[in-house]
LUMMAR-596946 format. One record per residue: residue number from 1; residue in three letters; chain; z, y, x of N, C-alpha, C, CB in turn. Coordinates in nm, 2 decimals, always signed. Atoms other than C-alpha are relative to their C-alpha. Glycine has a CB too. Layout:
<recs>
vexdren:drenmi:lofi:n_z:n_y:n_x:ca_z:ca_y:ca_x:c_z:c_y:c_x:cb_z:cb_y:cb_x
NUM:ala:A:Z:Y:X:Z:Y:X:Z:Y:X:Z:Y:X
...
</recs>
This chain:
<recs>
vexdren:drenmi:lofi:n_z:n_y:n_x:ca_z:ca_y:ca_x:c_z:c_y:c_x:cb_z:cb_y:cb_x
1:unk:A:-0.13:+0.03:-0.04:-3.72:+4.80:-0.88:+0.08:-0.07:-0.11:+0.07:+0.13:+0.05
2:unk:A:-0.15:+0.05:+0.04:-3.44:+4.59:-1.02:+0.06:+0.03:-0.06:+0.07:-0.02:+0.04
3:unk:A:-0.10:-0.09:+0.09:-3.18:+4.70:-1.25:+0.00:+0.17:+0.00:+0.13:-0.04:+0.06
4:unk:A:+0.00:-0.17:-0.02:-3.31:+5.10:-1.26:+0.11:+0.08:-0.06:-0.12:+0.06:-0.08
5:unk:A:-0.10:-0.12:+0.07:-3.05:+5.18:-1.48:+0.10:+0.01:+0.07:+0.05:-0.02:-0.15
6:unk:A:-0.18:-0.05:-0.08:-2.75:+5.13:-1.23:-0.07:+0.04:+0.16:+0.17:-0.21:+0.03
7:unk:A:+0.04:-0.05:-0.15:-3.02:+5.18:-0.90:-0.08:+0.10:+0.04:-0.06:-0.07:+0.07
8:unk:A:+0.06:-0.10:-0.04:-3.16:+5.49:-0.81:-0.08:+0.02:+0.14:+0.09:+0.09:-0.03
9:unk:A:+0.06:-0.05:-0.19:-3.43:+5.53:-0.47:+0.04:+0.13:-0.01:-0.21:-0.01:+0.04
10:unk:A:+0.02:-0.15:-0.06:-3.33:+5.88:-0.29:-0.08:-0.03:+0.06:+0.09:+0.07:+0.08
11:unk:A:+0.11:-0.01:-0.10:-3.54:+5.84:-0.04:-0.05:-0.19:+0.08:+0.09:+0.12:+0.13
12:unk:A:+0.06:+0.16:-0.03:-3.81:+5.53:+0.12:-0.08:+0.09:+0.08:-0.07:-0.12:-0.13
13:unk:A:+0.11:-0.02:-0.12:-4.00:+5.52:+0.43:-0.07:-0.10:+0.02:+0.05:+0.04:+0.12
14:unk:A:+0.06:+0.10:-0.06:-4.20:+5.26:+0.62:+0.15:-0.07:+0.08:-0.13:+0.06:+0.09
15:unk:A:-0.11:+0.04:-0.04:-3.84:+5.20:+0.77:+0.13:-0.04:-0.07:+0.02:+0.08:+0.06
16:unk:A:-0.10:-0.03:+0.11:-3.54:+5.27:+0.52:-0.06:+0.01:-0.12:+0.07:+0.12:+0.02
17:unk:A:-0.03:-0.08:+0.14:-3.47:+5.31:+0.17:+0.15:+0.00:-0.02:-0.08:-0.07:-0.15
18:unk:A:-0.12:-0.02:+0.03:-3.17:+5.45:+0.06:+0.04:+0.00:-0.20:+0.02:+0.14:+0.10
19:unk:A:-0.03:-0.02:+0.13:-3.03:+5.35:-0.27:+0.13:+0.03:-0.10:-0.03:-0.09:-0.03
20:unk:A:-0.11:-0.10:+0.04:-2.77:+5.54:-0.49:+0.00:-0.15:-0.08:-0.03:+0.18:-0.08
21:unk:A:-0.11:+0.10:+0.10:-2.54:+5.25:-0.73:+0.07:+0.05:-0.07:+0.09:-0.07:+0.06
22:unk:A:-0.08:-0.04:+0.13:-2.37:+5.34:-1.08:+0.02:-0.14:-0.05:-0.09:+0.10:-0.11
23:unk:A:-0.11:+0.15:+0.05:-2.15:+5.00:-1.21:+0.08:+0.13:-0.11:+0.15:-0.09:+0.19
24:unk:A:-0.11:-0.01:+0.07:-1.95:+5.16:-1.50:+0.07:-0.09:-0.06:-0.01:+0.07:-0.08
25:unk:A:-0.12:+0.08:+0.02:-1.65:+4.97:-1.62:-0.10:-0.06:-0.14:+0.17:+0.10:-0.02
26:unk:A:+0.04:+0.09:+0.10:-1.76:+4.68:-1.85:-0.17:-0.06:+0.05:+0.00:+0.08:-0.16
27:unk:A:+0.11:+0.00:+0.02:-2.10:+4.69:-1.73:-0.06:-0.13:+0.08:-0.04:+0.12:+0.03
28:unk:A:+0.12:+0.08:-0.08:-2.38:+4.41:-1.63:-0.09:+0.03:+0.01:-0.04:-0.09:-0.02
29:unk:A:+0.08:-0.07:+0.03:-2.59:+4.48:-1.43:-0.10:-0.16:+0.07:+0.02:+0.17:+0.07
30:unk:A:+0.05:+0.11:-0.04:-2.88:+4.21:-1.43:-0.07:-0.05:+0.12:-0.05:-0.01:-0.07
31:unk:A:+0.00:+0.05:-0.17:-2.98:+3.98:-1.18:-0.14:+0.04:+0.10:+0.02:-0.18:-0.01
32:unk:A:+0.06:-0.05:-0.10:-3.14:+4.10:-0.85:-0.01:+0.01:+0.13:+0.01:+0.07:-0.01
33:unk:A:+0.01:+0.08:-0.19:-3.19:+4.07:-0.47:+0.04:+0.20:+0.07:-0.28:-0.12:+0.09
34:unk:A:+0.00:-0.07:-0.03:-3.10:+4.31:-0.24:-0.05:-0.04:+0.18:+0.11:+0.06:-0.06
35:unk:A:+0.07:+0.05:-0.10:-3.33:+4.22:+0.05:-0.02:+0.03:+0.15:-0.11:+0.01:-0.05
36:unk:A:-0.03:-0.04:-0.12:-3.28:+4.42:+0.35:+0.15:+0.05:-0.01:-0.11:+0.10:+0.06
37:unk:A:-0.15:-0.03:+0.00:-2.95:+4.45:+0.54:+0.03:+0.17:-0.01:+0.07:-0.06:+0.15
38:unk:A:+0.00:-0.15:+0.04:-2.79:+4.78:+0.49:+0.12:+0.05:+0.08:+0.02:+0.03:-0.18
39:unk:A:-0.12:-0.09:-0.05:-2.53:+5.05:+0.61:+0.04:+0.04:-0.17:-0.06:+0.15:+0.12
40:unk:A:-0.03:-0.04:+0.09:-2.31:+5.08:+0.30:+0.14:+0.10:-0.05:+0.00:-0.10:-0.05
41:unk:A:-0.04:-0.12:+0.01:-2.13:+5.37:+0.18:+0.09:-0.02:-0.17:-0.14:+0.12:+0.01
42:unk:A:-0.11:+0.01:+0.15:-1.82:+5.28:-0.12:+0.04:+0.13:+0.01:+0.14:-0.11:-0.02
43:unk:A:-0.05:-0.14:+0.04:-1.76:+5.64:-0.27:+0.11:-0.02:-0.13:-0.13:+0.10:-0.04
44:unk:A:-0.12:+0.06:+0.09:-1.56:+5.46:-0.57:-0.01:-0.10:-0.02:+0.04:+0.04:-0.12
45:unk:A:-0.02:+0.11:+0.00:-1.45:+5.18:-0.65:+0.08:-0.09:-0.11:+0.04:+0.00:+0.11
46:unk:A:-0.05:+0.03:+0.09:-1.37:+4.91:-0.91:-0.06:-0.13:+0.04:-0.02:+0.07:-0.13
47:unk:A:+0.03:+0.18:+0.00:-1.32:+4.54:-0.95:-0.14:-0.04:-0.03:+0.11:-0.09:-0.12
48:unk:A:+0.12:+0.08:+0.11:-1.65:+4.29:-0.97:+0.00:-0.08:+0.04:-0.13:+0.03:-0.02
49:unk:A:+0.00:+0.15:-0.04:-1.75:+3.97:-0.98:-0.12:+0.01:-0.04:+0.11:-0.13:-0.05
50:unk:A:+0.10:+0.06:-0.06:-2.09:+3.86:-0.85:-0.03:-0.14:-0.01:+0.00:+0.03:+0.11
51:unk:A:+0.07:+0.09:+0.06:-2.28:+3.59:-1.01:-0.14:-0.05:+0.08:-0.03:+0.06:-0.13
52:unk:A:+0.12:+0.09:-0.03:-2.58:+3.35:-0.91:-0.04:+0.02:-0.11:+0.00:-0.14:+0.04
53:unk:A:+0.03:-0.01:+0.11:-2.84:+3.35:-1.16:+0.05:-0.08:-0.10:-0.11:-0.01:+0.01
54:unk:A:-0.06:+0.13:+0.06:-2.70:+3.02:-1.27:+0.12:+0.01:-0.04:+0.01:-0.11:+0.08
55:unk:A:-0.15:+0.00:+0.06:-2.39:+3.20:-1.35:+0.13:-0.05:+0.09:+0.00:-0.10:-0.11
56:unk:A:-0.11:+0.05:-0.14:-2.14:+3.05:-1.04:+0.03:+0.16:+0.05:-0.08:-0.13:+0.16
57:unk:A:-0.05:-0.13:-0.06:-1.95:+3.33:-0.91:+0.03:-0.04:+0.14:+0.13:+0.07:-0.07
58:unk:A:+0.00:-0.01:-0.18:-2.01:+3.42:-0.57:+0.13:+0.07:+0.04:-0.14:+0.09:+0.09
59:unk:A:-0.08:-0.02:-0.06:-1.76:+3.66:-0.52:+0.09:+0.09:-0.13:-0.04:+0.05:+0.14
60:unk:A:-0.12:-0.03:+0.14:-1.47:+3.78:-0.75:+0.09:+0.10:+0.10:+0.11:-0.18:-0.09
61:unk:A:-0.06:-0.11:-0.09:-1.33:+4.08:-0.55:+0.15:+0.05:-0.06:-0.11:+0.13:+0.00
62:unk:A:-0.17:+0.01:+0.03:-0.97:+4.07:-0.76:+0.06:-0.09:+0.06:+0.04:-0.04:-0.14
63:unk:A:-0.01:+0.10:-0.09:-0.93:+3.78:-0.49:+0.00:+0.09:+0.10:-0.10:-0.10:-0.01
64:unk:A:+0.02:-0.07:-0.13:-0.98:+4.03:-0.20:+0.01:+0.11:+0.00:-0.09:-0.01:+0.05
65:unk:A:-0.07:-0.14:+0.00:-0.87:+4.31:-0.03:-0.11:+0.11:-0.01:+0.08:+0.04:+0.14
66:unk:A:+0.08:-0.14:-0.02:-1.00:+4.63:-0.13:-0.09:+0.09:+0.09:+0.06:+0.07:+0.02
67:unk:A:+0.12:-0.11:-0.09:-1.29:+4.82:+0.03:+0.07:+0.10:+0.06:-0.13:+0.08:-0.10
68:unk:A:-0.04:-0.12:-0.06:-1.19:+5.16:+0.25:-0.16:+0.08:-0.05:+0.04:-0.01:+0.19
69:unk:A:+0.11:-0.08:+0.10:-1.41:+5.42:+0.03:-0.03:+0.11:+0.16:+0.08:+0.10:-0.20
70:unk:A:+0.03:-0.04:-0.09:-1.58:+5.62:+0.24:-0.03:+0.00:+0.16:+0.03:+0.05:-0.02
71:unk:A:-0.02:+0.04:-0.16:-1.61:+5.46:+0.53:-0.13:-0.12:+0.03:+0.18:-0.08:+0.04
72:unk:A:+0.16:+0.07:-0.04:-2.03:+5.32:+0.63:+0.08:-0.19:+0.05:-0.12:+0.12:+0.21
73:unk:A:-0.01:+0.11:-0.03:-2.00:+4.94:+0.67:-0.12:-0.10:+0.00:+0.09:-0.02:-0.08
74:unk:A:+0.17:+0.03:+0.03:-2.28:+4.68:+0.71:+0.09:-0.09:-0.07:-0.14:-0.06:+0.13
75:unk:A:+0.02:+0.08:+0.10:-2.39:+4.44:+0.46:-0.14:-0.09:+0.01:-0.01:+0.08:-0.11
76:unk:A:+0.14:+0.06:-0.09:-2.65:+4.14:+0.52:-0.03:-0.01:-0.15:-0.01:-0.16:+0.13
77:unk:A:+0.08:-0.03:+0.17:-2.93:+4.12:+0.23:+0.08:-0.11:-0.08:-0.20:-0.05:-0.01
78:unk:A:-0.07:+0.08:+0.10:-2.78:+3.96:-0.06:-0.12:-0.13:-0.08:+0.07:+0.13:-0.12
79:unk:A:+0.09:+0.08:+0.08:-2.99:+3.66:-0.24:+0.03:+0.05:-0.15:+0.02:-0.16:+0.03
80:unk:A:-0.03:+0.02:+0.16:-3.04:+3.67:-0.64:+0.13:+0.04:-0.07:-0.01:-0.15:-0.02
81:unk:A:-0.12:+0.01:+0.10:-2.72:+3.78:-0.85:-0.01:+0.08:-0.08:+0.12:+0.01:+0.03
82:unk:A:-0.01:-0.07:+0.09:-2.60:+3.95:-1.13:+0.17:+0.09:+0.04:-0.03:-0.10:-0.13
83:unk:A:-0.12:-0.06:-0.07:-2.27:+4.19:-1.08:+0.06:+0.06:-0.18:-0.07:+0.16:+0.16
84:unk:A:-0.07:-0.06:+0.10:-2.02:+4.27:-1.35:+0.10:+0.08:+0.03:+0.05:-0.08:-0.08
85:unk:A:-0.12:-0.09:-0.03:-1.77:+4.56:-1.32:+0.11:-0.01:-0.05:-0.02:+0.12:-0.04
86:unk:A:-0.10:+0.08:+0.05:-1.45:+4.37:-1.41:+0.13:+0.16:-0.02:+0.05:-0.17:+0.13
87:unk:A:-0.19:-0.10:-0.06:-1.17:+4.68:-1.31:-0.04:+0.15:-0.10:+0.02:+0.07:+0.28
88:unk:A:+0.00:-0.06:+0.03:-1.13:+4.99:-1.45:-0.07:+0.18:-0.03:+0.06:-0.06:+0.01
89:unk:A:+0.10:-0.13:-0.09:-1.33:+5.24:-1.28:-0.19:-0.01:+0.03:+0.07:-0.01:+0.19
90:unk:A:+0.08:-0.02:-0.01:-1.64:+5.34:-1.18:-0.05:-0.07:+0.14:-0.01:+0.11:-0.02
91:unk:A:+0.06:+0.05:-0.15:-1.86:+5.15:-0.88:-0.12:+0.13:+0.03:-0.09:-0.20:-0.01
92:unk:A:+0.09:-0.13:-0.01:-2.06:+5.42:-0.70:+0.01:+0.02:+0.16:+0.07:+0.15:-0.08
93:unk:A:+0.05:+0.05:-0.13:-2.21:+5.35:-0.37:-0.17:+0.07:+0.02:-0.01:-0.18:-0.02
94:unk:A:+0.14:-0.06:-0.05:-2.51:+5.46:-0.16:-0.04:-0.11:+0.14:+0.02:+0.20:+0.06
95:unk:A:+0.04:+0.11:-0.14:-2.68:+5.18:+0.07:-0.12:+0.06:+0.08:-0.07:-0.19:-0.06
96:unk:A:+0.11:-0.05:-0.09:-2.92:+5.27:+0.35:-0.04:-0.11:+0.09:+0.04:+0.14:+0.09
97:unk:A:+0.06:+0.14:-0.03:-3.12:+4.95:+0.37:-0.10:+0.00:+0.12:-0.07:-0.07:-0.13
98:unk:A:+0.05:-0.01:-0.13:-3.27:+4.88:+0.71:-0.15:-0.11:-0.03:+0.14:-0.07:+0.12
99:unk:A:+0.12:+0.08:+0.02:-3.65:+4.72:+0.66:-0.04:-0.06:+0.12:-0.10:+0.09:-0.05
100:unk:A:+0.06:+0.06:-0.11:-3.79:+4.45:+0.87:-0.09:+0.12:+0.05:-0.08:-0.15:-0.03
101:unk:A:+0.10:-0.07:-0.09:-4.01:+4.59:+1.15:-0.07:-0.10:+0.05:+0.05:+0.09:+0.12
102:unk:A:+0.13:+0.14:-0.03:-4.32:+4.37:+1.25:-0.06:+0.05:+0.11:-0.15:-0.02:-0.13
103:unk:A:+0.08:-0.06:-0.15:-4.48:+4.43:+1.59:-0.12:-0.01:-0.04:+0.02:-0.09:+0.14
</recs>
C-alpha cells in the first residue's frame, strides 16, 4: 500500500476495503491513487491541497466550503497525487472503498 504511514487497512475482502487516514498538520503525504470509489467518513478536519505528481494543484480546499464531519459521503477513485495538510488540525478519515465486481 501507498503512503503506510498516514493509511492504515481495517478491514479487506474480495469486495471492500476500508481505510483509516492520519494527515497531521504540516504533513506530506506522498504521491498515490486511490483506485476504487468510496463511502467517505471526515471525522476531522484540516485545510489541504492536493497535488499531481507534476506538482499542479488539483484542489486547494482553502478555496472551498468545508466538509460536514461526520456525515458518509461518496468519492469517485482519485488518479495519482500527493496531499499536503496546509490548516491547522488534524485530517482523520475512514473510506470504505467499493471494489470493481467482474461477472
Amino acid at each position: 500500500m501507498a503512503a503506510p504511514d498516514n493509511h492504515t487497512v481495517l478491514f479487506e475482502n474480495e469486495l471492500v476495503r476500508v481505510v483509516h487516514t492520519r494527515i497531521l498538520p504540516g504533513t506530506i503525504v506522498p504521491v498515490h491513487t486511490h483506485r476504487w470509489p468510496c463511502v467517505l467518513l471526515i471525522m476531522t478536519w484540516s485545510d489541504l491541497v492536493r497535488l499531481d505528481p507534476e506538482g499542479n494543484i488539483l484542489l486547494d480546499t482553502r478555496r472551498t466550503e468545508a466538509p460536514k464531519l461526520n456525515t458518509p459521503s461518496w468519492q469517485e477513485s482519485l488518479p495519482p497525487h500527493s496531499v499536503k495538510n496546509v490548516g491547522p488540525g488534524e485530517i482523520n478519515t475512514v473510506q470504505v472503498e467499493i471494489k470493481e465486481q467482474h461477472s
